[in-house]
C-alpha positions as CSV (number, residue, x, y, z in Angstrom):
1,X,-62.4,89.8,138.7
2,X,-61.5,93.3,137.7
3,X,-63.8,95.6,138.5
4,X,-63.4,99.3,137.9
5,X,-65.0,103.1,136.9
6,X,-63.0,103.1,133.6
7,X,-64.3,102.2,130.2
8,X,-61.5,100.3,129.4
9,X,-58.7,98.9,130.9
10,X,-55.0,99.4,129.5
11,X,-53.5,96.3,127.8
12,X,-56.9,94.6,127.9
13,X,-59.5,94.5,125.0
14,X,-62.8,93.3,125.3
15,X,-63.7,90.5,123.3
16,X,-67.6,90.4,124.6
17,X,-70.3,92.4,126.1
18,X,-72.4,91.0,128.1
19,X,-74.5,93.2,129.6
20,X,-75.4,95.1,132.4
21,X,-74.6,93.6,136.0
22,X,-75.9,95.1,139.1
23,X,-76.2,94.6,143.0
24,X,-78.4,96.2,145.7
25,X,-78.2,96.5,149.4
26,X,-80.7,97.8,151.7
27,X,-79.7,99.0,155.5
28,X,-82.3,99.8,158.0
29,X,-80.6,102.4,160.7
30,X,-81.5,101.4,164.1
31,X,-82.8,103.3,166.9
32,X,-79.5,103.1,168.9
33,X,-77.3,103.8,165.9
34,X,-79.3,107.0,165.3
35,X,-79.7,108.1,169.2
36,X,-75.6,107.9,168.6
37,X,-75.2,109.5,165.7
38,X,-77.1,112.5,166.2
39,X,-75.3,112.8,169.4
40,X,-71.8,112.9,167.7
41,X,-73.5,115.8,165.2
42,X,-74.2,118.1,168.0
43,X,-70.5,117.4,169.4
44,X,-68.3,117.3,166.5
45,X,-67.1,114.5,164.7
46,X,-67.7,111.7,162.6
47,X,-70.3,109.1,162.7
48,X,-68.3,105.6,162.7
49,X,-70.8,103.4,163.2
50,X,-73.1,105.0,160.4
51,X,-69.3,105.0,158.0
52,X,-69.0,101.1,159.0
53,X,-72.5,100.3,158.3
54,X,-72.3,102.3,154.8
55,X,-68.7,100.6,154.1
56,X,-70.5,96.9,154.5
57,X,-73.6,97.7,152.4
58,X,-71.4,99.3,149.8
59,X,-69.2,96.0,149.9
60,X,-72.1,93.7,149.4
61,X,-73.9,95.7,146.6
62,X,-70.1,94.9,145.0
63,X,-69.8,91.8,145.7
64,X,-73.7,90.9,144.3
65,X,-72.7,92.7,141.0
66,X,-69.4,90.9,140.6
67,X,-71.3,87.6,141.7
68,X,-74.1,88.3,139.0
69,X,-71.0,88.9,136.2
70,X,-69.0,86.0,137.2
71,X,-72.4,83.9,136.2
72,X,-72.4,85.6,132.7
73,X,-68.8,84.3,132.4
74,X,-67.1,88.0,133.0
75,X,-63.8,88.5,133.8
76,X,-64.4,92.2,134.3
77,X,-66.8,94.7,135.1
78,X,-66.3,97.8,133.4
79,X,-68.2,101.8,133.9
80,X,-68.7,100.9,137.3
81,X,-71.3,102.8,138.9
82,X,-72.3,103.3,142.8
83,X,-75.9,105.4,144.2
84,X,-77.1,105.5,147.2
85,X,-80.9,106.7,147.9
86,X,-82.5,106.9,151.2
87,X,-86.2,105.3,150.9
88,X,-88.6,103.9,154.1
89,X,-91.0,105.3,156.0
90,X,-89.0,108.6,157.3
91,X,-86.1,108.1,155.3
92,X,-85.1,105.2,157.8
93,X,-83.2,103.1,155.2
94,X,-80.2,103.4,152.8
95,X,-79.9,101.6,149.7
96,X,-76.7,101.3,147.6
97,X,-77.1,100.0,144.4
98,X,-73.5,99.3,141.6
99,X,-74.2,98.5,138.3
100,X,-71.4,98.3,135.3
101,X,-71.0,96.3,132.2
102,X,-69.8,92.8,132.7
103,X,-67.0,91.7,129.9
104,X,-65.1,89.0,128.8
105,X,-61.7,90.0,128.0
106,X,-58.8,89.1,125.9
């Protein structure tokens, strides 16, 4: 599966569209991980464990988009997009969402 931000992709030209394909993760931050963080913020330094946390959702919201064009029959996804939006009570989660347009290529 190709996946990338471009519009096209040199070489390749796209036989089909087929529409829209997206994936969503939602984190929760946890007490301990936030205790931490804010901790390293008054210090200096990054936050790994927040950097990990966003890494894996940011994989998965990937990997649910690809997973939702390989059922449409893609072999790419194309105008790849990634947001991420805090939402919860007090901001306490993260979702990343990636959405781009799944195509069959020649």
């Amino acid at each position: 599966m190709i996946t990338t931000t471009t519009h096209t992709i040199e070489g390749r030209l796209v036989q089909e569209y087929l529409g829209i394909a997206t994936g969503e993760a939602i984190i929760g931050a946890n007490l301990f991980r936030d205790v931490f963080a804010s901790v390293r913020d008054l210090v200096g330094g990054r936050s790994a464990s927040y950097e990990r946390v966003l890494a894996d959702a940011r994989a998965t919201a990937l990997r649910e988009m690809e997973e939702v064009a390989v059922a449409r029959g893609a072999d790419a996804v194309l105008g790849v997009d990634l947001d991420y939006e805090v939402l919860g009570a007090q901001n306490g989660m993260l979702m990343v969402t990636a959405s781009g347009t799944a195509v069959k290529l020649r």
